[in-house]
N, C-alpha and C positions, 0 to 999 in steps of 0.2 A: 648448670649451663648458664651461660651470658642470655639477658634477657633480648626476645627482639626488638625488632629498631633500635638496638646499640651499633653505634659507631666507633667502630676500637680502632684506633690504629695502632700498630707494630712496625716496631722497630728494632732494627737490627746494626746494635752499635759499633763499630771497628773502631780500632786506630787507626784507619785509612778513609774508611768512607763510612756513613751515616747511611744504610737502606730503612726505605718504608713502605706501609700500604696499608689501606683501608680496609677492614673488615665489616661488611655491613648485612647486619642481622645475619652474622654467622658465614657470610658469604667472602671468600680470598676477592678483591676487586682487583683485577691486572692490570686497568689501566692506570688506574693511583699510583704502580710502583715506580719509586725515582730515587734514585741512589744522590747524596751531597759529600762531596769533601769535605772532612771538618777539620782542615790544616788550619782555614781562615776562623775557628773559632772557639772560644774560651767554652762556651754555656751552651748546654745539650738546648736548651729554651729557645735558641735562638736560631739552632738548626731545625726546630721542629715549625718554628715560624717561618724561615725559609721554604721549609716542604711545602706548609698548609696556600702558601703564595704560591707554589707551582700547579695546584692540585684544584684551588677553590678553595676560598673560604670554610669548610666545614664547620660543623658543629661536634665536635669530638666530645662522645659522653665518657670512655673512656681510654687507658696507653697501658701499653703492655711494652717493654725494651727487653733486648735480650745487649748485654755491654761486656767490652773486655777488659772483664774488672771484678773482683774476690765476691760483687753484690749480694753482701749480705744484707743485716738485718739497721743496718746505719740510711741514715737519710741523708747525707753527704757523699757522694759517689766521684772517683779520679778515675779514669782510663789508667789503665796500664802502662800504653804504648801510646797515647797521645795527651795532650794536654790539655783534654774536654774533662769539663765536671760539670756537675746537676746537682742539684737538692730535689729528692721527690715531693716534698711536700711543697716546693717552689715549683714544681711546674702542674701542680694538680692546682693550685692558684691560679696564676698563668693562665691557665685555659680552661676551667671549670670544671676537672676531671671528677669526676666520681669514685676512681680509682684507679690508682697508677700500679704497676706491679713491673718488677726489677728481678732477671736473674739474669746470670753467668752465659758469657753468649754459647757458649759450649754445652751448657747444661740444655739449652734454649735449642741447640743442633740436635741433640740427641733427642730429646721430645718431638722435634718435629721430621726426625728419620719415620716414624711409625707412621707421619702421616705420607710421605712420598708414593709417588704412583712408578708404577716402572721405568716409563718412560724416564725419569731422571735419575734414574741408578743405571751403569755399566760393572756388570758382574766381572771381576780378577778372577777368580778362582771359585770354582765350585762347592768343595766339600760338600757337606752333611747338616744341613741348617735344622737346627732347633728350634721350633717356632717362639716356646714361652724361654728359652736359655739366654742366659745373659749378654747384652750387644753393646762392642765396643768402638768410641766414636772420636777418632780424631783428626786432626786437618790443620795443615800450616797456612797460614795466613801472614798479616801484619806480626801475630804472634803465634804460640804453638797453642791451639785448643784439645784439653782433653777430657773427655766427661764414659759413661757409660748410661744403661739402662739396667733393672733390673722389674722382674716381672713377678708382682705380688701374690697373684692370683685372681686378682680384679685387674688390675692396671696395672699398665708401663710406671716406675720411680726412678726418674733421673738423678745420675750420681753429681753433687757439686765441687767442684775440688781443682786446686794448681797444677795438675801431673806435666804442663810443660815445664814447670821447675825443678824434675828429679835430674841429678846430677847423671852427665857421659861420662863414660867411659872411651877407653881404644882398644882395638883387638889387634894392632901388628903395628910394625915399628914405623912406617910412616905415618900411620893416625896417632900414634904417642906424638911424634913429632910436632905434628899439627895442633895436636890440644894442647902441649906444652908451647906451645906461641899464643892459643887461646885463652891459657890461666893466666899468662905475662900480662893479658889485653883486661880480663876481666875477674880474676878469683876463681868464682865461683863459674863452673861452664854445665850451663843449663841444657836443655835440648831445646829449648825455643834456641838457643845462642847458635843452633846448628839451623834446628827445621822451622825456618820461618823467612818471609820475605827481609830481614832484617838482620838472618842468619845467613842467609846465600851471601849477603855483601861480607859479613865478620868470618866464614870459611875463605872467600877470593882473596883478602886482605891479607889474612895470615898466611895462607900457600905462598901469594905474592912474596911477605918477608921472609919466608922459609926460604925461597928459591932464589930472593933478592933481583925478584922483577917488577918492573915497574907495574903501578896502578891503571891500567888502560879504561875498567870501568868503574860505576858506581853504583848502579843500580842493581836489583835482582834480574830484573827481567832483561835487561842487556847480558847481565850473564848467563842468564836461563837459553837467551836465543842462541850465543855464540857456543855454548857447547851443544846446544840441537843441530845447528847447522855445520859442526867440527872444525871454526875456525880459530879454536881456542882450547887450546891444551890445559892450562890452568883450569878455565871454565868448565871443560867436559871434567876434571878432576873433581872439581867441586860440585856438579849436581849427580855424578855416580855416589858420591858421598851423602848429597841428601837423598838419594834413592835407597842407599843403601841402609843409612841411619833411623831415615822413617820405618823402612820393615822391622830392624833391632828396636826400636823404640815401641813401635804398634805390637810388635810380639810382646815386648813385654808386659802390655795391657792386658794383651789378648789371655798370659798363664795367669795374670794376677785377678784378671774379672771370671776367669772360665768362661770366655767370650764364644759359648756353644754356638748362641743365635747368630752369631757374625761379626765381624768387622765391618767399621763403616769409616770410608777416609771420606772425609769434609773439607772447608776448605777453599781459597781460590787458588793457591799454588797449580796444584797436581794436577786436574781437570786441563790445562795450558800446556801440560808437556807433551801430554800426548802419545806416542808411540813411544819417544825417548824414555817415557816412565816405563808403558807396559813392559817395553823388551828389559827395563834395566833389570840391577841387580834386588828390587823390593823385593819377591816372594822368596825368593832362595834365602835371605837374611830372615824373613818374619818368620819361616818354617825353624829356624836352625835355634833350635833348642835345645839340644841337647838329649836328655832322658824324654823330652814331650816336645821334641818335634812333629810325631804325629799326632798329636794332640791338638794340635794348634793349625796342624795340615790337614786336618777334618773341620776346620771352620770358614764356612765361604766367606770372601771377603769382597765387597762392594765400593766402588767409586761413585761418588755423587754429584752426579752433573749437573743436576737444575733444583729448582724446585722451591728453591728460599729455605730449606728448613729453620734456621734458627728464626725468621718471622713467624713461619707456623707456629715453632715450638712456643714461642714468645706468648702470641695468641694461647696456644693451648694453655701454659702453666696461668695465666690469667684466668680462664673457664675452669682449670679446676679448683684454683682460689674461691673463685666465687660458689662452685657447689660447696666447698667446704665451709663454706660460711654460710649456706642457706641463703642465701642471694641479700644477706644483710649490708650494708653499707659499711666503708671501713678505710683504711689505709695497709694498703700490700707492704 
């Protein structure tokens, strides 16, 4: 465990926005939390100086970050999706840290699913939950996150890994269509390239050149609205596609982890849809498997409404750092 009177703050990195909050002597503080845009900045260091100005001065003994980014075992760290980078051992300088620790913000979600209270999950589907069975967890964002858990026997071990980069497919001749204007755009067509705030714009774009209609929007969430409110035939085309695509995509996790214990969709997409997601086409696609449609239809599957997990999780993979280390001092 984290010693008391530690002052941790966690952080939760996107390529959109920077979240944080104080953990002190073990306790979530909710007034600390404040989200920063890190369009206007090169150095994680210097969004973490913007926060510590919004918050009070602190004395931060140590940071835990959960980032969208491979955060391995390197001490030079790139976003993914935005153009923020860090050096750990530059910002344990920086601000006096005693130890800084770095993972996958996905890996970071899925540690911090176990800690969630009810109240920030809305249950999709019932099934048959496994308590100690394997749980699978992902959420479009800025980019596509995808991580799991597996249960040791003692503890929760979060899986680290890219799964928004496995290659789409199309199952009928107008998604061929569509992905063949995708591969023109890009090569390689990823599933972030579909499920992610950055992939709503790259499906409207290409429908648009397929049908050889003009550009009307640009953003995700101008698209997201105008097919919720049906003012836009392209638009509702394209997020029945990300409704659709996340279920085929989450199924697939779901046969490849034996996601007994559950699915868990993260995320800020989906939460924002709303009824347009529940009624869509998600579960009908995530069941359809095949030979292990029911198999997959015996796994309840959860929406995550609040809660911060990947802060939590961030905090947690820090505390058990440090029991594994016998509370010695060190560099994560």
């Amino acid at each position: 465990m984290i010693h008391n009177t530690a002052v941790v703050l966690a952080g939760d990195i996107g390529g959109t926005n920077a979240r944080f909050v104080l953990f002190v002597d073990g306790v979530y503080q909710p007034e600390t939390f404040h989200a920063i845009p890190v369009a206007d900045y090169s150095d994680l260091a210097d969004v973490v100086e913007a926060y510590l100005q919004k918050v009070g001065k602190h004395a931060i003994d140590q940071a835990a970050f959960s980032v969208a980014s491979t955060a391995d075992y390197r001490d030079e760290i790139n976003l993914t999706n935005a153009e923020l980078r860090f050096s750990i051992s530059g910002l344990r300088r920086r601000f006096s840290l005693r130890r800084a620790k770095v993972v996958n913000d996905f890996t970071a979600a899925a540690l911090g699913v176990i800690s969630l209270s009810d109240d920030s999950l809305y249950q999709l589907h019932q099934g048959a939950e496994d308590h100690n069975g394997p749980r699978a967890v992902i959420g479009p964002g800025t980019g596509l996150g995808v991580s799991g858990l597996l249960h040791t026997g003692e503890y929760w071990l979060p899986l680290q890994g890219q799964g928004g980069h496995v290659t789409m497919g199309a199952q009928d001749d107008r998604e061929l269509v569509i992905l063949k204007q995708m591969v023109s755009e890009f090569g390689h067509v990823s599933a972030e390239r579909y499920l992610s705030g950055t992939g709503i714009v790259n499906v409207y774009e290409s429908i648009c050149a397929v049908e050889k209609s003009p550009l009307v929007y640009q953003r995700a969430e101008q698209i997201s609205s105008a097919a919720i409110d049906g003012s836009c035939p392209i638009c509702s085309e394209v997020m029945n596609l990300f409704c659709k695509y996340l279920g085929v995509v989450s199924g697939d996790l779901a046969v490849t982890l034996g996601s007994t214990g559950g699915i868990y969709l993260a995320g800020g997409i989906v939460p924002k849809l709303g009824d347009f997601f529940i009624e869509s086409g998600f579960l009908d696609n995530l069941h359809n498997k095949g030979r292990f449609s029911e198999f997959v239809a015996a796994m309840p599957v959860w929406l995550v409404t609040g809660g911060e997990p990947a802060l939590y999780g961030a905090y947690n993979s820090l505390a058990a750092y440090y029991d594994q280390l016998g509370h010695a001092d060190g560099v994560a």
